[in-house]
LONU-719731 format. One record per residue (C-alpha): residue number from 1; x, y, z. Coordinates in steps of 0.5 Angstrom, whole numbers. Layout:
REM LONU-719731
ATOM  nr     x     y     z
ATOM NUM     X     Y     Z
...
***
This chain:
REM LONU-719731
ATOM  nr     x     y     z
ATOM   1    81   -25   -62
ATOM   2    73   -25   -66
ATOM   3    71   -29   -58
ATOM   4    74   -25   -54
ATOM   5    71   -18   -59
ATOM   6    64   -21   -58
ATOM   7    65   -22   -51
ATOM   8    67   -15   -49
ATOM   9    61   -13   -54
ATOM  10    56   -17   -49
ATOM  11    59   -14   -43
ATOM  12    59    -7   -46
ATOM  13    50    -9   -48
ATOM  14    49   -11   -42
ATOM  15    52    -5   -38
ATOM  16    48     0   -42
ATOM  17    42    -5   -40
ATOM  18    44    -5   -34
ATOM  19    44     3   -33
ATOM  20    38     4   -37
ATOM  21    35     0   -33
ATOM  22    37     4   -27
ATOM  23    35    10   -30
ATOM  24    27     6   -31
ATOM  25    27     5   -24
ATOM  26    28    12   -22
ATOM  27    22    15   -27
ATOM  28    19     9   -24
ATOM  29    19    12   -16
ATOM  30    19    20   -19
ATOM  31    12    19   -22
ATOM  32    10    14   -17
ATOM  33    12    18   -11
ATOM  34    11    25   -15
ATOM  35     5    25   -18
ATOM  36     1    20   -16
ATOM  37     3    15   -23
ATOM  38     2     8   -22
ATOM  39     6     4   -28
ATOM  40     6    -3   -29
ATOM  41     9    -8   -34
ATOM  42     3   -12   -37
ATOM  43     0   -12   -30
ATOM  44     6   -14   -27
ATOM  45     8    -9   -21
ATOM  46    15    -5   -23
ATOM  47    15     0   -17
ATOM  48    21    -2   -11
ATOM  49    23    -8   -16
ATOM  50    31   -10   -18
ATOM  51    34    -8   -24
ATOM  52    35   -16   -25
ATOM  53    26   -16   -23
ATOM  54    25   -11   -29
ATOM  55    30   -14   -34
ATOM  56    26   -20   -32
ATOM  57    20   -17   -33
ATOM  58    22   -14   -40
ATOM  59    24   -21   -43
ATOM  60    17   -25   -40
ATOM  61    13   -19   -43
ATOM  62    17   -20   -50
ATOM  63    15   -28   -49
ATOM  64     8   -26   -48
ATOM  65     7   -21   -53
ATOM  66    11   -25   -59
ATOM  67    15   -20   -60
ATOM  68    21   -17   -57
ATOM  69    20   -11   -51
ATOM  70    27    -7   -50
ATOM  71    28    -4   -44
ATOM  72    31     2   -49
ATOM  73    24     3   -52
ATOM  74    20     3   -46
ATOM  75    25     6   -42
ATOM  76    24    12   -48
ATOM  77    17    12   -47
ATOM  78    17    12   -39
ATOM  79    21    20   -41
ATOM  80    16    22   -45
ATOM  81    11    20   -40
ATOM  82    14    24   -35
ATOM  83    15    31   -38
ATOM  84     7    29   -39
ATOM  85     3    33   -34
ATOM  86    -2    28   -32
ATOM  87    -7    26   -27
ATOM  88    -7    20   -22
ATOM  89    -6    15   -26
ATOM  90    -5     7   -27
ATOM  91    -1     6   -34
ATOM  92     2     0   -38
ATOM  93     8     1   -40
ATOM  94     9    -6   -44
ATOM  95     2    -5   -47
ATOM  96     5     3   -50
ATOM  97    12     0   -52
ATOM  98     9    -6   -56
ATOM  99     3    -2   -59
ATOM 100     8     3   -61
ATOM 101    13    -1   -64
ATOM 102     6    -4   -68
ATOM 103     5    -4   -75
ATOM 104    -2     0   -74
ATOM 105     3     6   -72
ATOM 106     3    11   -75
ATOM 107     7    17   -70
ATOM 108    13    19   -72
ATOM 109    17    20   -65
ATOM 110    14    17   -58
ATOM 111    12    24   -55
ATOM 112     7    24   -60
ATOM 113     5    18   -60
ATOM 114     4    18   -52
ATOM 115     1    24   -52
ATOM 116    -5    21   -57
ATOM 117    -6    15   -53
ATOM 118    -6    18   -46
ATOM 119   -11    24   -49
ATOM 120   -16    21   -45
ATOM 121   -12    23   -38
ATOM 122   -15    31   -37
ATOM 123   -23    28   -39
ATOM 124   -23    26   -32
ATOM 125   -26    28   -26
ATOM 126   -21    28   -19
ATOM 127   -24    25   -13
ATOM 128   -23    26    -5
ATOM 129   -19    21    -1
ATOM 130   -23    17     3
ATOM 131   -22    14     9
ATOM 132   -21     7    10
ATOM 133   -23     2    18
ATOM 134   -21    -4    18
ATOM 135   -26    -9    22
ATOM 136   -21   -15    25
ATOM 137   -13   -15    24
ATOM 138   -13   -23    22
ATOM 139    -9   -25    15
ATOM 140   -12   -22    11
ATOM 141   -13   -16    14
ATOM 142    -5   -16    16
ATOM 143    -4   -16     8
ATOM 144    -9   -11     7
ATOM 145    -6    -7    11
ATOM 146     1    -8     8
ATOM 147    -1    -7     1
ATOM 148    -6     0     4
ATOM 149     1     3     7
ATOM 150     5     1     1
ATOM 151     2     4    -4
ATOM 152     0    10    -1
ATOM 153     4    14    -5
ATOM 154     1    21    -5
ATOM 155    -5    19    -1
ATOM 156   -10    21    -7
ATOM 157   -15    14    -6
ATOM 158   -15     9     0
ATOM 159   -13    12     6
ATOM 160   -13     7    13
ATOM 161   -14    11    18
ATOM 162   -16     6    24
ATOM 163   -16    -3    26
ATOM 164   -22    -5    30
ATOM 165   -19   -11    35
ATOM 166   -24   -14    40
ATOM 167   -18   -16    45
ATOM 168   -16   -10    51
ATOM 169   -12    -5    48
ATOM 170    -4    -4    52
ATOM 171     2    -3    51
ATOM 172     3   -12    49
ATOM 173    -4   -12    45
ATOM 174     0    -7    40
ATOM 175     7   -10    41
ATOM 176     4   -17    38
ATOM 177    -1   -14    32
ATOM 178     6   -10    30
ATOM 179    10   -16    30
ATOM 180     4   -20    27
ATOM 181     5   -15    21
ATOM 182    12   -14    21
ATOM 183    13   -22    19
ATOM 184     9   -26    16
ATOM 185    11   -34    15
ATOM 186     9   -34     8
ATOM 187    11   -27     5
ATOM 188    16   -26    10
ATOM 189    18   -19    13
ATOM 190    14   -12    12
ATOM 191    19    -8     7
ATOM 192    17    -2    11
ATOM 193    18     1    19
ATOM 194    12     0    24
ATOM 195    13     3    32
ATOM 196     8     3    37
ATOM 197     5     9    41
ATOM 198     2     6    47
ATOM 199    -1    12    50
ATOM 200    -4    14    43
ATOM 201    -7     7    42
ATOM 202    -3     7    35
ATOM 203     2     3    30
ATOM 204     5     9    26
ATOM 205     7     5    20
ATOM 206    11     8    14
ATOM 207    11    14    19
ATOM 208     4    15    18
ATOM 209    -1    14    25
ATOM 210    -6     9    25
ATOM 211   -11     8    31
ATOM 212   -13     2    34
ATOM 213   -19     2    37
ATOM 214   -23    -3    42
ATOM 215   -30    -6    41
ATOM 216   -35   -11    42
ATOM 217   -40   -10    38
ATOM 218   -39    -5    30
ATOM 219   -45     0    33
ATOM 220   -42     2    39
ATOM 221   -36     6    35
ATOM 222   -35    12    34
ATOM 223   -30    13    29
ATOM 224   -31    21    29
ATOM 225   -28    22    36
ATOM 226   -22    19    31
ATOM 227   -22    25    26
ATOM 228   -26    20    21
ATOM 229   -31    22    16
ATOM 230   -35    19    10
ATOM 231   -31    11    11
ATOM 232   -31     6     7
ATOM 233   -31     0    13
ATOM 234   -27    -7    11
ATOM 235   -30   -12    15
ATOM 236   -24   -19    15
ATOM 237   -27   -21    21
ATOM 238   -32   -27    17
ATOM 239   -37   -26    23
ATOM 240   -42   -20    20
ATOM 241   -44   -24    14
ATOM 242   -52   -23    13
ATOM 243   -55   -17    11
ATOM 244   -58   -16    18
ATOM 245   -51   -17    21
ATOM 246   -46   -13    17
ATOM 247   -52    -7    17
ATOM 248   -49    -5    25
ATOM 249   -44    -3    22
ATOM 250   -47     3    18
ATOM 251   -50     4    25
ATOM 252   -43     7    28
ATOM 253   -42    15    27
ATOM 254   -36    16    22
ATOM 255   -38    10    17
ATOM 256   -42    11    10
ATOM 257   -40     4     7
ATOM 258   -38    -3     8
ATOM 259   -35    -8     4
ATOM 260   -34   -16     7
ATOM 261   -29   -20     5
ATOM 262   -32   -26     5
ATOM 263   -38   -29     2
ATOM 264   -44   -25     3
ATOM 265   -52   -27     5
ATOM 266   -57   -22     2
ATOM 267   -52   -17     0
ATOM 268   -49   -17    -8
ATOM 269   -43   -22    -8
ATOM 270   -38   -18   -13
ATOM 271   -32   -21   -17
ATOM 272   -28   -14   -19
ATOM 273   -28   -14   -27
ATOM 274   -33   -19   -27
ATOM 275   -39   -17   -25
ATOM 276   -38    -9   -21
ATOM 277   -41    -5   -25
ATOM 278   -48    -8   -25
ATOM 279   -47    -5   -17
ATOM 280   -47     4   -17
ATOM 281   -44     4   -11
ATOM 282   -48    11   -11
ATOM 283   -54     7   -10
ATOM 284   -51     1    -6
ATOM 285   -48     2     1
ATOM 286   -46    -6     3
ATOM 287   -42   -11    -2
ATOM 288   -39   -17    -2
ATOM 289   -33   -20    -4
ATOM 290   -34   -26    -4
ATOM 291   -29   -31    -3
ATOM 292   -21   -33    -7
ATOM 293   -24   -38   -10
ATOM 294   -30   -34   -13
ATOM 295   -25   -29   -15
ATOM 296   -20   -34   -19
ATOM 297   -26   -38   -22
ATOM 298   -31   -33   -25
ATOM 299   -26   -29   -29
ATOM 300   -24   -35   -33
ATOM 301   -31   -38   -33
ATOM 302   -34   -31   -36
ATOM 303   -28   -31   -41
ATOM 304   -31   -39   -43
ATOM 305   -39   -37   -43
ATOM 306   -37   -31   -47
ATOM 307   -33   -34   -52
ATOM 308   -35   -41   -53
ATOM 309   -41   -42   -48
ATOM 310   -41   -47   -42
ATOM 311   -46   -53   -42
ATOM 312   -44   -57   -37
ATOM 313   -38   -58   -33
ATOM 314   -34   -60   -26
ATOM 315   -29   -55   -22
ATOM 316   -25   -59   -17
ATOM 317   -20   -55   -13
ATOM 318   -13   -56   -10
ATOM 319   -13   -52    -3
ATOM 320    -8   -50     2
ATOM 321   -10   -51     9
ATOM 322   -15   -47    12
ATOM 323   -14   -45    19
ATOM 324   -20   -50    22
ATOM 325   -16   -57    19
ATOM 326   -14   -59    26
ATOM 327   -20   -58    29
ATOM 328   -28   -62    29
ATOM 329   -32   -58    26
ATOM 330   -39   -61    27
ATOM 331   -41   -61    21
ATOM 332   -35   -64    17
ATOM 333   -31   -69    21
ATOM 334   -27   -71    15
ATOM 335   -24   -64    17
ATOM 336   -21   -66    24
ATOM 337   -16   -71    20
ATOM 338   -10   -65    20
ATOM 339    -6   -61    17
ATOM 340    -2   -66    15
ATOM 341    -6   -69    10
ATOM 342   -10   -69     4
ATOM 343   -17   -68     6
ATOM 344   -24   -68     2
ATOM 345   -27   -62     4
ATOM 346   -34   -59     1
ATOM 347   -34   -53    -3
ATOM 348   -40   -49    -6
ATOM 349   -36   -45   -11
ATOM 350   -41   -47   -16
ATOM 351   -47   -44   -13
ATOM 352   -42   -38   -11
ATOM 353   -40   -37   -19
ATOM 354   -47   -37   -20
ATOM 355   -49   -31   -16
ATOM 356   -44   -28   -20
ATOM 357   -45   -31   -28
ATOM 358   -52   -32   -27
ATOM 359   -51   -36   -33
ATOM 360   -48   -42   -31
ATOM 361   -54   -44   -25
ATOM 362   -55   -51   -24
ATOM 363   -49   -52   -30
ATOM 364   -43   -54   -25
ATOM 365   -41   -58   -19
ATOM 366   -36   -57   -15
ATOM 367   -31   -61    -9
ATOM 368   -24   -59    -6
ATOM 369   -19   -62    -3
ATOM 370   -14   -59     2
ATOM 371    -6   -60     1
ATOM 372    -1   -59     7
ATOM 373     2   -54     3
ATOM 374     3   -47     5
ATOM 375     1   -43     0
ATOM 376    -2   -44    -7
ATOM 377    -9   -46   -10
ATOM 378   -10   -49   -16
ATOM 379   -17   -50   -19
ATOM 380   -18   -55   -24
ATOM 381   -24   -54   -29
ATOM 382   -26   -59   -33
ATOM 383   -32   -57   -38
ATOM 384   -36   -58   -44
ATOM 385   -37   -53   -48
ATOM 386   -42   -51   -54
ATOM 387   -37   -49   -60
ATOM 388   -31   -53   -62
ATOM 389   -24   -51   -60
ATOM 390   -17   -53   -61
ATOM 391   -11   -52   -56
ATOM 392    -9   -46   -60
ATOM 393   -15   -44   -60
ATOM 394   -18   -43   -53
ATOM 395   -10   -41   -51
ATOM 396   -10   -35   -56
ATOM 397   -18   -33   -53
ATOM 398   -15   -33   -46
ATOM 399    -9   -29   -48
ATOM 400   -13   -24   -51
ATOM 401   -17   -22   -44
ATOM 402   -10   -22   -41
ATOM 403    -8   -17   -46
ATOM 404   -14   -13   -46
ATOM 405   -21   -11   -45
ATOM 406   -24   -11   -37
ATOM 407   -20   -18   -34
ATOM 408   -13   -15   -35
ATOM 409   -12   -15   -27
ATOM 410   -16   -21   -26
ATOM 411   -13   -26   -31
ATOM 412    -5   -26   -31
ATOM 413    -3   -32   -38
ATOM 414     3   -36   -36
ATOM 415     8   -38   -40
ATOM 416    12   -43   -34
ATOM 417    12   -50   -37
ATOM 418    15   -52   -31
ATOM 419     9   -48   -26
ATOM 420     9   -51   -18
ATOM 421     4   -47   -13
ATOM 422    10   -43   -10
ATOM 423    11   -40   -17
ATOM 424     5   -36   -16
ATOM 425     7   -33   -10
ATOM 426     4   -25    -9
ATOM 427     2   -26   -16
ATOM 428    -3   -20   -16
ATOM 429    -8   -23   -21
ATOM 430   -13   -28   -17
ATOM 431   -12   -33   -24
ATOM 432    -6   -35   -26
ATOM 433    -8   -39   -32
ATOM 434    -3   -44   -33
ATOM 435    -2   -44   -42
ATOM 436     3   -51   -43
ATOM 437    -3   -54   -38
ATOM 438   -10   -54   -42
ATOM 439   -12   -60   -45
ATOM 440   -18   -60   -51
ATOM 441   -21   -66   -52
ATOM 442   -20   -69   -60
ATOM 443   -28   -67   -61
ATOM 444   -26   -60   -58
ATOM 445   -32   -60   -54
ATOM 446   -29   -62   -48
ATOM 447   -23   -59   -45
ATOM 448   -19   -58   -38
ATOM 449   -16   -52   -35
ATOM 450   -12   -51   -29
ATOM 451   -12   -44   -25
ATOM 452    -6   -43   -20
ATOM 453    -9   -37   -15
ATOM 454    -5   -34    -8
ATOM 455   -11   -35    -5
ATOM 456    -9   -29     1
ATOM 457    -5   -25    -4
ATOM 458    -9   -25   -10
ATOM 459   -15   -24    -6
ATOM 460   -13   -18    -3
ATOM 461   -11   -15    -8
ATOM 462   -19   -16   -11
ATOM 463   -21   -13    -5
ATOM 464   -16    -6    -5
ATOM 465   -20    -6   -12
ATOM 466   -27    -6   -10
ATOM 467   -25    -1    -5
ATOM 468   -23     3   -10
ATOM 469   -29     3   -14
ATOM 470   -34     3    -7
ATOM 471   -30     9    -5
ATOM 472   -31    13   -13
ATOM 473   -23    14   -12
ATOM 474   -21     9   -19
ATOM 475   -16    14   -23
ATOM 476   -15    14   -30
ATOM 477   -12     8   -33
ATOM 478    -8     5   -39
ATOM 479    -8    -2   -40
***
């Protein structure tokens, strides 16, 4: 009879779980899809995710924070949030909940406490939209595109307004660019709707209207004859590298700024979070997002020059085939082996981190090995530091840049002690930093960290964030 009560007790805890999780995700989409409001779990995406998603999220924020995050008390602060009137805005929920619930609140209701921890919200300024051209429709560019149209919301930051392609423009063209974009071999099916409208030359995607434009060379084009102004010009082509080169672009009616979204030559290299500040973007019209690899190894890297001091060390990379492993390229014959092979592939991610971290310049080498595996990358990074530190040590230095401070995007901490690379699948973060994995020599000099990284997804998202900053249309955050 005590079974059967304490059975019943469960069910009737989850069905109220269960609903306060539905009611969650409602405000979740209200906010979002009304007033421009982004709001995440410990950086972790909460919009058009399941009610079994959400309660996941809830227990990994309670196990990475030591402390329980009730569905019931973030929910309670979500409604206080809603009855806010607030400006677009990106808001941490997990990090709200876990500071309300701390020992230095002093608020006697959650309004209160909401309206005093976002008070900072009405200090800033609204910015225009701008207007977004993507140069090439490869990988990158189609997750671009995805991520772009996704989180649209109202509008009031990035908004893609044409593709450049180099092939001839028909009715076929289109056809094959939307099925591209449609389903990918690693991230599966769009979660959105895509139509062709041949006489127009546009992909109406998610309803909104996207030209497709034909050209050869960047200064050719005329993006105003497309109703397009002031863009910010995305080049995921990798064919414009050099200051010379990518300055075409500038040259095209309709484009005031450009990004490259790959490593760039005489044009500041930029890991967002890292070093975008020391570039105004009032001031500078050309940047870099350099490569995944940088974006995954700098933010750890920074943390452990800040903290500890690097002295010395090696970074080896684990790397999914890139799509020249079939070919001979001259330079590198070793790549000709195939796809099907681990194959030693050279790398200058050393020399990249340091046009970032200027600091670690001549302290690191660098080399990489390419896995027939389809996605996720592991960076192993095996340093010696200045200051002595433990296991616990290093893992509570790093957990804490997780938390908060300017790296919270690009650092996610993980707890899995069984992490394999298909785990960290559209991870957002560019660094997924393995915690159970860390080894620290007996002298506390020495110590070994692994770093998983989607290398297309994270790194796509660090461009979306670059952008935001070159574009001046950053909202308030909480996190």
């Amino acid at each position: 009879m005590e079974h059967t009560k304490s059975y019943e007790k469960e069910l009737a805890f989850q069905a109220d779980r269960r609903k306060a999780t539905t009611e969650f995700i409602k405000i979740i989409s209200d906010l979002w899809y009304d007033k421009a409001i982004e709001v995440v779990l410990f950086q972790n995406q909460t919009i058009d995710k399941k009610v079994s998603d959400i309660i996941h999220l809830h227990e990994y924020a309670g196990e990475f924070v030591q402390k329980p995050i009730s569905i019931f008390d973030s929910l309670e602060i979500l409604r206080a949030i809603n009855d806010l009137k607030l400006p677009p805005s990106k808001l941490d929920i997990g990090k709200l909940t876990y500071e309300y619930h701390s020992d230095e609140n002093n608020f006697q209701d959650v309004k209160s406490f909401v309206i005093d921890k976002l008070k900072g919200a009405g200090k800033g300024k609204r910015q225009q939209p701008k207007n977004v051209v993507l140069y090439g429709f490869g990988r990158i560019g189609r997750l671009l595109v995805r991520e772009l149209m996704a989180k649209t919301g109202k509008g009031d930051q990035l908004q893609l307004k044409a593709i450049v392609i180099g092939e001839e423009l028909n009715a076929g063209t289109l056809m094959k660019n939307a099925d591209l974009l449609c389903m990918d071999s690693v991230y599966g099916r769009f979660m959105g709707t895509v139509d062709i409208d041949p006489e127009n030359n546009l992909l109406i995607i998610n309803g909104t209207p996207v030209y497709f434009i034909q050209a050869e060379k960047p200064e050719d084009v005329d993006y105003t004859k497309y109703g397009i102004s002031n863009a910010l010009l995305i080049d995921n082509t990798a064919s414009f590298r050099c200051q010379r080169e990518l300055s075409r672009h500038l040259k095209s009616k309709g484009v005031n700024r450009v990004l490259l979204a790959a490593p760039g030559k005489e044009v500041p290299n930029i890991v967002y979070g890292v070093n975008h500040h020391d570039y105004d973007p009032n001031n500078t019209n050309m940047y870099s997002a350099t490569s995944s690899t940088t974006n995954a190894i700098t933010p750890i890297l920074k943390v452990l020059e800040d903290s500890l001091g690097i002295k010395k060390g090696h970074l080896e990379f684990i790397h999914t085939c890139t799509d020249d492993s079939d070919n001979t390229p001259e330079k590198y014959n070793r790549r000709g082996i195939g796809a099907r092979h681990m194959v030693i592939a050279e790398t200058s991610a050393e020399l990249a981190a340091a046009k970032v971290l200027p600091s670690l310049k001549g302290k690191l080498t660098s080399n990489a090995i390419q896995v027939p595996a389809p996605n996720g990358s592991l960076a192993i990074l095996n340093l010696e530091v200045k200051n002595r530190t433990s296991l616990d040590g290093i893992n509570t230095i790093v957990k804490k840049y997780a938390l908060e401070g300017d790296l919270v995007e690009q650092i996610k901490y993980s707890l899995n002690k069984q992490m394999v690379c298909s785990d960290i699948a559209e991870t957002s973060a560019p660094a997924v930093y393995d915690s159970s994995a860390t080894i620290v020599s007996g002298n506390g000099k020495n110590i070994v960290l692994y770093i998983w990284y989607d290398n297309a997804y994270g790194y796509t998202h660090q461009i979306i964030r670059l952008a935001k900053y070159i574009a001046k249309v950053k909202r308030y955050t909480y996190y």
